[in-house]
C-alpha positions as a Python dict, from the first residue, in 0.01 Angstrom:
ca = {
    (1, 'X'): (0, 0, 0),
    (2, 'X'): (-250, -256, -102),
    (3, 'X'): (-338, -225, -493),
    (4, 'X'): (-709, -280, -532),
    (5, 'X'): (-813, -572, -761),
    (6, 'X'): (-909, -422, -1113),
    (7, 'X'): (-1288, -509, -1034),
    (8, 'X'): (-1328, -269, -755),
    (9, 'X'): (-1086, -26, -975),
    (10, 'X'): (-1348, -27, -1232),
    (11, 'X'): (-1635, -24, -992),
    (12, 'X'): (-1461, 308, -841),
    (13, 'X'): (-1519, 473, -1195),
    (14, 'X'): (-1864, 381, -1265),
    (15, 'X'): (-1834, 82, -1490),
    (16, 'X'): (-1854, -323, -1496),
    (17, 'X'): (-1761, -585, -1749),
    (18, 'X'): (-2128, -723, -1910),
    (19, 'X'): (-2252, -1013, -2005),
    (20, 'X'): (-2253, -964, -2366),
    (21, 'X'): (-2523, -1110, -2616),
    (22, 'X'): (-2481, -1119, -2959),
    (23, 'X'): (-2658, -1280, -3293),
    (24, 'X'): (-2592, -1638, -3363),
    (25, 'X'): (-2375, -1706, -3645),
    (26, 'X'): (-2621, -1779, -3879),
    (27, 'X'): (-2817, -1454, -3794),
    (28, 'X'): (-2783, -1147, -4088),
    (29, 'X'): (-2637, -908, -3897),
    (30, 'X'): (-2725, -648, -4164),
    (31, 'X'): (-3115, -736, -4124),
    (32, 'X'): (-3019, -728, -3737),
    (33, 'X'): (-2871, -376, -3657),
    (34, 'X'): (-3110, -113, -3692),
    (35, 'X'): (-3027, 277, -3598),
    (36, 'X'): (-3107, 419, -3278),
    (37, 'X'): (-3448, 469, -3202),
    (38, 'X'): (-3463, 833, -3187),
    (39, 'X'): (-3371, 920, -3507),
    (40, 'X'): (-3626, 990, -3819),
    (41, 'X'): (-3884, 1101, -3581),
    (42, 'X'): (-4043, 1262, -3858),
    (43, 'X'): (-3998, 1029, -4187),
    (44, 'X'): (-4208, 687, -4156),
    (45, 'X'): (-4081, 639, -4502),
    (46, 'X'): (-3707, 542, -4327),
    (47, 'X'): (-3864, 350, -4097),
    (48, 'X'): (-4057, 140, -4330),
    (49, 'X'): (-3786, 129, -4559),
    (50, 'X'): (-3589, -59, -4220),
    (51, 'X'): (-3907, -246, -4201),
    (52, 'X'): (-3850, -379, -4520),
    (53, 'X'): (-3502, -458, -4464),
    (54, 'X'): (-3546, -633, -4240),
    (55, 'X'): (-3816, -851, -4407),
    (56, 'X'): (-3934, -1161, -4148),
    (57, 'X'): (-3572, -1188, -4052),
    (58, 'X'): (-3492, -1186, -3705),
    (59, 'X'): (-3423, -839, -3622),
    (60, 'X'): (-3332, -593, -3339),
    (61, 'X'): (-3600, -368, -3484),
    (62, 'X'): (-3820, -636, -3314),
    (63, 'X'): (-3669, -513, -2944),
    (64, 'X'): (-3699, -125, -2981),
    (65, 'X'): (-3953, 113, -3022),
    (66, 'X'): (-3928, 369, -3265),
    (67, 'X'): (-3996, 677, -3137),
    (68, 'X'): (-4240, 827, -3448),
    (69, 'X'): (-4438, 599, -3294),
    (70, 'X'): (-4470, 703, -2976),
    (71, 'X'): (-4778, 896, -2982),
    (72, 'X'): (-5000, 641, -3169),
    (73, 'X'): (-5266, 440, -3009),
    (74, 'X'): (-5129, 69, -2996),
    (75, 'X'): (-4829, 181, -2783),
    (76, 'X'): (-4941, -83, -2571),
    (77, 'X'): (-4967, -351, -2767),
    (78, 'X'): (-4619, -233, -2912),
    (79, 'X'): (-4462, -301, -2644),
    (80, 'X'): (-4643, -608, -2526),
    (81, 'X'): (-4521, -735, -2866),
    (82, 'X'): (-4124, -615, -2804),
    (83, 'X'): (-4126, -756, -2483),
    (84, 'X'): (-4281, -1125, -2576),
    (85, 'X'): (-4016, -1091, -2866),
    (86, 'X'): (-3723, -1065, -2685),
    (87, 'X'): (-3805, -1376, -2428),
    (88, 'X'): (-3856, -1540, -2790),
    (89, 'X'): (-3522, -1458, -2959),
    (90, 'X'): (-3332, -1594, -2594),
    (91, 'X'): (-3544, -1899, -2574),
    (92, 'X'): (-3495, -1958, -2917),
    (93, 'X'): (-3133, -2004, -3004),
    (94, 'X'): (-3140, -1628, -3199),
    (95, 'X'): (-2859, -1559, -2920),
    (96, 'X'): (-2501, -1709, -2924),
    (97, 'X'): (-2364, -1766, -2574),
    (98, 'X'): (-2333, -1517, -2317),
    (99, 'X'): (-1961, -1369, -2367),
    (100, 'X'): (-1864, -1163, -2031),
    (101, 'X'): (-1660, -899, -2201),
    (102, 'X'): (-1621, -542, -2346),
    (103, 'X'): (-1625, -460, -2663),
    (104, 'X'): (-1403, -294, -2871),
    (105, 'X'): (-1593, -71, -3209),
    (106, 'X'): (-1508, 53, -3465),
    (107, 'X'): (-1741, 229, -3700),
    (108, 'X'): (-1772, 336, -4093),
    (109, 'X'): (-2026, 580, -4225),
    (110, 'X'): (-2020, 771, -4565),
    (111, 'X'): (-1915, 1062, -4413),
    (112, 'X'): (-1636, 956, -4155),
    (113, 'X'): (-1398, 655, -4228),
    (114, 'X'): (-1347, 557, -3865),
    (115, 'X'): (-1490, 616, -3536),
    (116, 'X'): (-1394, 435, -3186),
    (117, 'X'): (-1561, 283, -2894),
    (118, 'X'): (-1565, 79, -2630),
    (119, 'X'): (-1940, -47, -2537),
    (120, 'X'): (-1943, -198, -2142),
    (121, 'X'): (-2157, -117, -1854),
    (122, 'X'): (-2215, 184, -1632),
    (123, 'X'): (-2332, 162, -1272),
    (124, 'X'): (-2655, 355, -1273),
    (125, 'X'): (-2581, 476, -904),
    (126, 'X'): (-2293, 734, -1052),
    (127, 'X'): (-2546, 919, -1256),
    (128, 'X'): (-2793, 1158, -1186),
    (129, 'X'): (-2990, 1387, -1451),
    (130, 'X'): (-3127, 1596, -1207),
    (131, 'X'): (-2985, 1984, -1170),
    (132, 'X'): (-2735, 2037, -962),
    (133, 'X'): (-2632, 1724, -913),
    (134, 'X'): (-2226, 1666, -952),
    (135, 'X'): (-2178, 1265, -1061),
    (136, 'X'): (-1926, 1168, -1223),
    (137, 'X'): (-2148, 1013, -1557),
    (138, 'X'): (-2315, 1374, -1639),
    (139, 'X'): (-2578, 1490, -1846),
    (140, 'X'): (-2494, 1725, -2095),
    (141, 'X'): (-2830, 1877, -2220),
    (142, 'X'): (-3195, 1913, -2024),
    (143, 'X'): (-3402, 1624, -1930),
    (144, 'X'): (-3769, 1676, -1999),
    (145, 'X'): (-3885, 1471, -1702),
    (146, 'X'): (-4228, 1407, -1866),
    (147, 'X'): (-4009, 1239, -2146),
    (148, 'X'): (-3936, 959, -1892),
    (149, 'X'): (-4289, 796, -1790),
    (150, 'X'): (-4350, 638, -2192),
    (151, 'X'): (-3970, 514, -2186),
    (152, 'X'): (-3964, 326, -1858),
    (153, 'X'): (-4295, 145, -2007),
    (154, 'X'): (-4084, 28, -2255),
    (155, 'X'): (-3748, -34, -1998),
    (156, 'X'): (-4031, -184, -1762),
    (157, 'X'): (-3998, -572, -1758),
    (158, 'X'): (-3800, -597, -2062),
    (159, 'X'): (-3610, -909, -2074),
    (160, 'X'): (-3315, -755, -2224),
    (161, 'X'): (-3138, -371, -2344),
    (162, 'X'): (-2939, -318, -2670),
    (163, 'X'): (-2793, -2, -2681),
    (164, 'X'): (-2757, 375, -2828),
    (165, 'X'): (-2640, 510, -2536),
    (166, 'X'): (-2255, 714, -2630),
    (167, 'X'): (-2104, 882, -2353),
    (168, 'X'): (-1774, 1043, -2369),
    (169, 'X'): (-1443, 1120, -2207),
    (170, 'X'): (-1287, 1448, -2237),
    (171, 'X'): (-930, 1248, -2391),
    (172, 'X'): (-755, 1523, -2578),
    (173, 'X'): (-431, 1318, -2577),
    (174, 'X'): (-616, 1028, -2732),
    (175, 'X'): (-428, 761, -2550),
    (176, 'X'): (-648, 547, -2415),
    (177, 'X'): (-900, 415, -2728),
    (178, 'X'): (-581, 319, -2974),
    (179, 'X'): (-416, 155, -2662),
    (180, 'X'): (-716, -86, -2646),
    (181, 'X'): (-766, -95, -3024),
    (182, 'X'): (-381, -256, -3022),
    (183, 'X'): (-501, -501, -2744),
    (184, 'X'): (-840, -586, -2920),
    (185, 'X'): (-688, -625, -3243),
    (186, 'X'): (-474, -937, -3184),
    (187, 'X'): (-727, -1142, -3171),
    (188, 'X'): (-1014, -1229, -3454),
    (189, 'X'): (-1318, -990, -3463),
    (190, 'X'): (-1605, -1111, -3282),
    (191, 'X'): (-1850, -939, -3605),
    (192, 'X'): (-1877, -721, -3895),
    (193, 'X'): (-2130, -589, -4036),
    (194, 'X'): (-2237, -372, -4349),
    (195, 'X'): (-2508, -140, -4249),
    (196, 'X'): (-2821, -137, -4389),
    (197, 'X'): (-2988, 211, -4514),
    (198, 'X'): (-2636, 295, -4663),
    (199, 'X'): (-2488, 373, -4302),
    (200, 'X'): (-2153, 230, -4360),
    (201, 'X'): (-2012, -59, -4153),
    (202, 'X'): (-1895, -175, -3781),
    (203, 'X'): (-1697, -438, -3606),
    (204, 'X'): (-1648, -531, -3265),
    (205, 'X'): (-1328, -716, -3078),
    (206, 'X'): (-1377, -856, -2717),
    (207, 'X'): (-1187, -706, -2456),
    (208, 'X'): (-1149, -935, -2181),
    (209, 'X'): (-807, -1069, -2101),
    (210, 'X'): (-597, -941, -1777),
    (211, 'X'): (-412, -729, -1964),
    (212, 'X'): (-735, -534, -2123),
    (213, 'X'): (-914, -420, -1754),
    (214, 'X'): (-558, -242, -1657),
    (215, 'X'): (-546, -38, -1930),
    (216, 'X'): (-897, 95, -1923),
    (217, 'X'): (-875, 144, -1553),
    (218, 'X'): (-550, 327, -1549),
    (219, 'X'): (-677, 540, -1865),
    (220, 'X'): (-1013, 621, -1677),
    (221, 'X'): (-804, 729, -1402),
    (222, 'X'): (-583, 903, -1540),
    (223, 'X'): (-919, 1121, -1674),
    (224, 'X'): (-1051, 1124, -1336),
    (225, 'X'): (-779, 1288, -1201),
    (226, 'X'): (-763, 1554, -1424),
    (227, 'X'): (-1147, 1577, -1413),
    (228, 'X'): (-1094, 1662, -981),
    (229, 'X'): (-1315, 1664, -727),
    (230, 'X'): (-1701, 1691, -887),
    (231, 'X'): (-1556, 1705, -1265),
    (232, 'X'): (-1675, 1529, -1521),
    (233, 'X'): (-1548, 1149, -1632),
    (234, 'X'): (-1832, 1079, -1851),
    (235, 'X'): (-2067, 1308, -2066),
    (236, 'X'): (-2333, 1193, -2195),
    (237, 'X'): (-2325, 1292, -2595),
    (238, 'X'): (-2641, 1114, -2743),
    (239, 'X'): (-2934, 903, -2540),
    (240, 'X'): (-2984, 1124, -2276),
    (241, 'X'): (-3323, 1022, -2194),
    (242, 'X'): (-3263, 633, -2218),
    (243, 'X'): (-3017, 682, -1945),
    (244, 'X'): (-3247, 879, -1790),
    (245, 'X'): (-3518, 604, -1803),
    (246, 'X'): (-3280, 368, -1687),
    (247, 'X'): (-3218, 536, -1382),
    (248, 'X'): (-3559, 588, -1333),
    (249, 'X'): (-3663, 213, -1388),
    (250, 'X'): (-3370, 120, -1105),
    (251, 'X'): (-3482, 399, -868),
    (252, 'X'): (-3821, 219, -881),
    (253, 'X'): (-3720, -113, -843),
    (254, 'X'): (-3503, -31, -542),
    (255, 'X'): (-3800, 124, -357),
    (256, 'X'): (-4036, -168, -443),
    (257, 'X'): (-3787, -383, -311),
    (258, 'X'): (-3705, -383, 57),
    (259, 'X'): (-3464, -644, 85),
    (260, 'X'): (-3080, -506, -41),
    (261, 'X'): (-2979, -853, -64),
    (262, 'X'): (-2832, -825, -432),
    (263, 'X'): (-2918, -541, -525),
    (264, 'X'): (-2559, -446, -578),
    (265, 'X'): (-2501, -666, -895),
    (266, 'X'): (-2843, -690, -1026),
    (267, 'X'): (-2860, -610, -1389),
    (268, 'X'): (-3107, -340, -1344),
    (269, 'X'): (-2898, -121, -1192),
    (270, 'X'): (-2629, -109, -1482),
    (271, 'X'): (-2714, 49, -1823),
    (272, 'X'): (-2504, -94, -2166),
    (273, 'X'): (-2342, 234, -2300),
    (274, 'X'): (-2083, 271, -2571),
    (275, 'X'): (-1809, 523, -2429),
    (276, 'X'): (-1650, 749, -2725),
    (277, 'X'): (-1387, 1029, -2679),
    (278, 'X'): (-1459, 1358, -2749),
    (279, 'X'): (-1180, 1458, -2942),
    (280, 'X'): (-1193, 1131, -3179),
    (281, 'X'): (-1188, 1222, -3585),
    (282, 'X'): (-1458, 1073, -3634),
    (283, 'X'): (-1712, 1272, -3401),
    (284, 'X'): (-1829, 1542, -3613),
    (285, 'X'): (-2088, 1799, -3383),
    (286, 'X'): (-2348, 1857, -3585),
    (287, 'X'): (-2618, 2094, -3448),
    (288, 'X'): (-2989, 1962, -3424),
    (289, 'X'): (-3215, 2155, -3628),
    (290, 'X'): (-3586, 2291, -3545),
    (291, 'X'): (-3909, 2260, -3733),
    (292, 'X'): (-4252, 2407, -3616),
    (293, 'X'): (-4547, 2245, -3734),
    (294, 'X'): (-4820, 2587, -3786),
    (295, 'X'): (-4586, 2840, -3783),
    (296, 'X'): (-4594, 3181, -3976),
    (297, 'X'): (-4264, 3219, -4092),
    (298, 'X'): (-4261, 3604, -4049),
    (299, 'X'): (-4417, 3620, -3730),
    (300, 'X'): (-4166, 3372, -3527),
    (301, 'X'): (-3862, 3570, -3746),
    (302, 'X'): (-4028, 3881, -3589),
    (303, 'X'): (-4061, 3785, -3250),
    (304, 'X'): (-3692, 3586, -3272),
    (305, 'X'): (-3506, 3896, -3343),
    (306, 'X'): (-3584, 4031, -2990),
    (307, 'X'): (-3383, 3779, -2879),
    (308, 'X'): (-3044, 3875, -2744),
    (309, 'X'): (-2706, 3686, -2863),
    (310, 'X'): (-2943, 3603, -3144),
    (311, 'X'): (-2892, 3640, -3515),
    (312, 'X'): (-3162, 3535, -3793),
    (313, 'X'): (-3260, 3575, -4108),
    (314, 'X'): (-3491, 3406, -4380),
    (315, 'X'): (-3254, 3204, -4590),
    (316, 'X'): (-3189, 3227, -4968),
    (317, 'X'): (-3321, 2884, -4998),
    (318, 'X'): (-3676, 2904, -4860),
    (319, 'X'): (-3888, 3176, -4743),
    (320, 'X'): (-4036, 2866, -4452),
    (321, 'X'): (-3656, 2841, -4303),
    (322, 'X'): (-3512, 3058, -4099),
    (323, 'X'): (-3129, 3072, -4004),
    (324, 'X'): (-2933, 3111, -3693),
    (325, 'X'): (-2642, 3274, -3558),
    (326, 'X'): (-2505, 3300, -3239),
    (327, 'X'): (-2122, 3237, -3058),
    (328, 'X'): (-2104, 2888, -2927),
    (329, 'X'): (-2416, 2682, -2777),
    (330, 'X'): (-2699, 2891, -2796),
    (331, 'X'): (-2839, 3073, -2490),
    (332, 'X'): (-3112, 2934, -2295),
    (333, 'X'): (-3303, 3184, -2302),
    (334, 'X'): (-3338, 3066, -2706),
    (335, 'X'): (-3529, 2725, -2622),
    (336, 'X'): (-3726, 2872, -2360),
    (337, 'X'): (-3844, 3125, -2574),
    (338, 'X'): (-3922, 2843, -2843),
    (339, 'X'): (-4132, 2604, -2594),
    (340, 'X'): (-4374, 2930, -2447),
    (341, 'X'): (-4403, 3014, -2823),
    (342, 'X'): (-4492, 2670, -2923),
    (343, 'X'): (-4765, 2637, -2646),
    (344, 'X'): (-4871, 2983, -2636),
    (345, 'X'): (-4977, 2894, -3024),
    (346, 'X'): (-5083, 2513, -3024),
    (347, 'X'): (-4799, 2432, -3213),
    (348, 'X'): (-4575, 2141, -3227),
    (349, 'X'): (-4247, 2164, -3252),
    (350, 'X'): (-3982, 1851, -3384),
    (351, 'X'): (-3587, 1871, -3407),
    (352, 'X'): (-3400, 1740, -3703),
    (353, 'X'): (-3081, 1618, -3772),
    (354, 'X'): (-2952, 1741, -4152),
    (355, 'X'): (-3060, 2081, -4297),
    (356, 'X'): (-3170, 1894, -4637),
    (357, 'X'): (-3474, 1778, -4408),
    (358, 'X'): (-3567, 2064, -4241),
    (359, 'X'): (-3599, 2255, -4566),
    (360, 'X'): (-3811, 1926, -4748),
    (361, 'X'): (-4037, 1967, -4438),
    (362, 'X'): (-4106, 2334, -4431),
    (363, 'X'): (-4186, 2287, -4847),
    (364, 'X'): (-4427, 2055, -4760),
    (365, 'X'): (-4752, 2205, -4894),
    (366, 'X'): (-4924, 1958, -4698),
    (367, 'X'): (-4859, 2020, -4358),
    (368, 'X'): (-4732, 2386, -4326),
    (369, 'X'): (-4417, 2433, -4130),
    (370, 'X'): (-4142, 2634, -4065),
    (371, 'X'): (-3786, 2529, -3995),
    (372, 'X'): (-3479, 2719, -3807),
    (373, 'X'): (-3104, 2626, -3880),
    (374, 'X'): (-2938, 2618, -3592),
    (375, 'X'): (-2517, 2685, -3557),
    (376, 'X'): (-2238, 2478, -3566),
    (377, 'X'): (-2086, 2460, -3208),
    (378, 'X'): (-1715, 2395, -3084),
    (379, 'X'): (-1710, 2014, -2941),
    (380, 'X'): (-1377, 2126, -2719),
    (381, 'X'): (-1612, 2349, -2489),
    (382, 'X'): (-1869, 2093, -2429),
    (383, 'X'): (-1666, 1942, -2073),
    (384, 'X'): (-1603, 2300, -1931),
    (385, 'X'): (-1923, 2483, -2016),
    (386, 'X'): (-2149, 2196, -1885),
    (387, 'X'): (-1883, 2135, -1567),
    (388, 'X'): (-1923, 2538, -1502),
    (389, 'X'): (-2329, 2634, -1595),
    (390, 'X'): (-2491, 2248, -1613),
    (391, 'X'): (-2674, 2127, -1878),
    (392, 'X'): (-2690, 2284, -2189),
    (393, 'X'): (-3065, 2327, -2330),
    (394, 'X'): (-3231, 2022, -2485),
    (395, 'X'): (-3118, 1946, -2864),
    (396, 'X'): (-2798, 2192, -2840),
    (397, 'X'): (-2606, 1959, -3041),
    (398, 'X'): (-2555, 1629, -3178),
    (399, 'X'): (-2271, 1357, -3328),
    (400, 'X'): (-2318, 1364, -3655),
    (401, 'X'): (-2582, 1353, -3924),
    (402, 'X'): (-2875, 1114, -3836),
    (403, 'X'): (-2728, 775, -4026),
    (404, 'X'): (-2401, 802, -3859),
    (405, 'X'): (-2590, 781, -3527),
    (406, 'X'): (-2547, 393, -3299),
    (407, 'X'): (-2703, 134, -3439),
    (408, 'X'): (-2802, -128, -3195),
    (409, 'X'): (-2598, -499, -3233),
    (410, 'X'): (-2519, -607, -2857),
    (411, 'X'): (-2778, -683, -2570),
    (412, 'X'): (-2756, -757, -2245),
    (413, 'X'): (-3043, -927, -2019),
    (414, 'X'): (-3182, -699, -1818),
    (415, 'X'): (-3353, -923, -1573),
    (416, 'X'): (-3248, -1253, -1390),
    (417, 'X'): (-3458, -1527, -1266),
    (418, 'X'): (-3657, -1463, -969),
    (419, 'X'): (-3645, -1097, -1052),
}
C-alpha cells in the first residue's frame, strides 16, 4: 500500500499548515491582542476601555470591527479604515516574517489556569452552515443568514484575517493536544503575552517539524474514524458566523472567477481557526444569557410559562430578570417563541455572556429591559445531539464567561498578488 504524504493526509481532514504572521519583536503584544469581536456587544465602556489600552500603539483592534458597532452610520468608513490599516501594518515592518507553521496555545484566564489549542487552517470546502448538510467541520448552533451580508463587507478585500474562530474535536481520551504540547514544548516559545482587560495570559509554540504533521494527522484520524461516515470531526464552539462569512466570501469569489487555475490553494478558500477539544479542563460551557430591550417583565413571564419543557420564575434578585429551567439545551421551540415575541412587539433583543450583566442591564432605569437566565448545559452531549437533530438554536451555549473568550494575536494574508 502506498502511504499518502502527510500534506494530502491533512488535506483529507479539512486542514493546511498557514502562513503565520505575527507582531514584530518590538511590538507590545499586550496593546496588540484584543478579545474577539463579538463580545461586549452591549458595554462601549469595555470597548473604550480597549481603546485606551491600546493608546496609538499598533494594535489588532485596528483590523477588527467590533460588533457594538455594527449598526452605526460610519460602518463604511470603518471598514475603509481597517482595511487601509492592515496593507499599512504589512508594508510597514509591524509584521515579523511569514513563519509557515501551526501553532501550539496555551491560555490563562482568572477563572481557568490552562486551556489548549492548536490554531492552523481549515479548507473552507469541508464546511457548510446550511441545514442538512453533513461536512465534516459542522455548525453547532443556527446561522441567521441575514447575519452574513455586514460580515463579508468586512471579510471583502481584506488584506489579511486574525482569528476567533474555536472549533472542537469530540477527544474524550485527550491524547492528541498533550501529545503536541510535548512536541511544541522543546523548543522556545514563539510569544507570551499578559492580557490586557485582566484576561489572563497566552503563549504560542510553532509546530512545524516532520515529526509534528504525523501526530496531528494520525490523531485527527483516529477522530474521524470514530466520528464514521457523515459524523462530526470538527464542531464549531464559538465564531459561527465568521466561518460562515468566510464561506460565503469564497463561494463568491469562486463564481466571479471562471478560471480554476489556483483556486485550490488560494488563501481565500482557507479560514485561520484555533481547534480546542471538547473535553479539555479548561472549557467551561457557560450558557448565553438574554436581555429584551422594552419588555414588561410580567407579561413575557406570562406568556413564557406556556411554554413546554419550560421552567421560569422572577428571581430573588430582580423583579426585571427572569430565570430558566429546562433538561439539557433548551428546546427550539424556546428561541422561536423569543424572536415572534420580539418582532411582534418592536423589541430588541441582545444575548449576554455573565449573569452579573444581565441583571446591571435590566436595573438600568434608563433604558428599560428585562433579562432571562438561561441553564447550564452538559458539554458531553453537544457531538451527539447536533450529529442526531442539527444545529442547536442560536446562543444555546457558550465557552466560558466573555473575557476568557479568543483574543486575536496571529494573522494570515488573506489575499495574494494579482488576486
Amino acid at each position: 500500500m502506498v502511504m499518502k504524504d502527510i500534506k494530502s493526509r491533512l488535506a483529507d481532514l479539512g486542514i493546511a499548515v498557514p502562513e503565520i504572521l505575527l507582531p514584530a519583536e518590538n511590538i507590545d503584544l499586550t496593546k496588540w491582542a484584543v478579545i474577539a469581536c463579538d463580545q461586549h456587544t452591549q458595554d462601549d465602556a469595555y470597548w473604550n476601555a480597549v481603546k485606551t489600552e491600546a493608546g496609538s500603539d499598533p494594535s489588532a483592534l485596528n483590523l477588527i470591527f467590533p460588533e457594538i458597532y455594527l449598526s452605526e452610520n460610519d460602518r463604511e468608513e470603518r471598514i475603509k479604515k481597517i482595511h487601509t490599516t492592515m496593507q499599512a501594518y504589512l508594508d510597514e515592518g509591524i509584521f515579523a516574517p511569514a513563519k509557515r507553521c501551526m501553532v501550539y496555545v496555551e491560555r490563562k484566564t482568572p477563572l481557568n489556569p490552562l486551556r489548549r489549542g492548536i490554531v492552523l487552517a481549515v479548507d473552507l470546502e469541508k464546511y457548510d452552515w446550511k441545514p442538512g448538510a453533513k461536512p465534516m467541520i459542522r455548525t453547532t448552533e443556527e446561522t441567521i443568514e441575514e447575519r452574513i451580508p455586514p460580515r463579508m463587507e468586512i471579510r471583502r478585500g481584506a488584506a489579511l484575517e486574525t482569528p476567533h474562530i474555536l472549533l472542537l474535536i469530540d477527544d474524550e481520551e485527550d491524547f492528541l493536544l498533550p501529545a503536541l504540547s510535548f512536541n511544541a514544548k522543546k523548543h522556545e516559545a514563539l510569544y507570551t503575552a499578559e492580557l490586557m482587560m485582566n484576561s489572563g495570559s497566552v503563549s504560542g509554540w510553532a509546530l512545524d517539524s516532520e515529526d509534528d504533521f504525523p501526530i496531528l494527522a494520525a490523531g485527527l484520524e483516529k477522530l474521524a474514524e470514530k466520528a464514521g461516515k457523515d459524523g462530526i470531526l470538527f464542531a464549531v464552539g464559538d465564531g459561527n458566523h465568521s466561518l460562515a462569512t468566510a464561506k460565503a466570501v469564497w463561494e463568491e469569489y469562486k463564481a466571479t472567477h471562471k478560471s480554476t487555475a489556483g483556486l485550490e490553494n488560494h488563501p481565500a478558500r482557507f479560514a485561520l481557526v484555533e481547534i480546542e477539544n471538547l473535553y479539555d479542563p479548561g472549557i467551561i460551557f457557560e450558557p448565553i444569557h438574554r436581555i429584551i430591550f422594552g419588555a414588561d417583565p410580567g407579561d413575557l413571564l406570562e406568556q413564557l410559562s406556556g411554554l413546554k419543557n419550560v421552567n421560569c420564575k422572577l428571581t430573588e434578585e430582580s423583579e426585571n430578570v427572569i430565570g430558566i429551567e429546562c433538561d439539557g439545551f433548551a428546546d427550539a421551540s424556546f428561541q422561536l417563541f423569543l424572536d415572534d415575541y420580539v418582532k411582534q412587539n418592536r423589541l430588541e433583543i441582545d444575548y449576554i455572556h455573565g449573569e452579573e450583566t444581565v441583571y446591571r442591564l435590566a436595573e438600568n432605569d434608563s433604558r428599560p429591559a428585562t433579562g432571562i437566565l438561561m441553564p447550564s448545559v452538559e458539554k458531553k452531549e453537544l457531538f451527539k445531539t447536533v450529529a442526531k437533530y442539527g444545529p442547536l438554536p442560536r446562543k444555546s451555549f457558550s465557552m466560558g464567561t466573555a473575557g476568557e473568550k479568543r483574543f486575536y494575536l496571529e494573522s494570515r494574508r488573506l489575499s495574494r498578488a494579482g488576486g
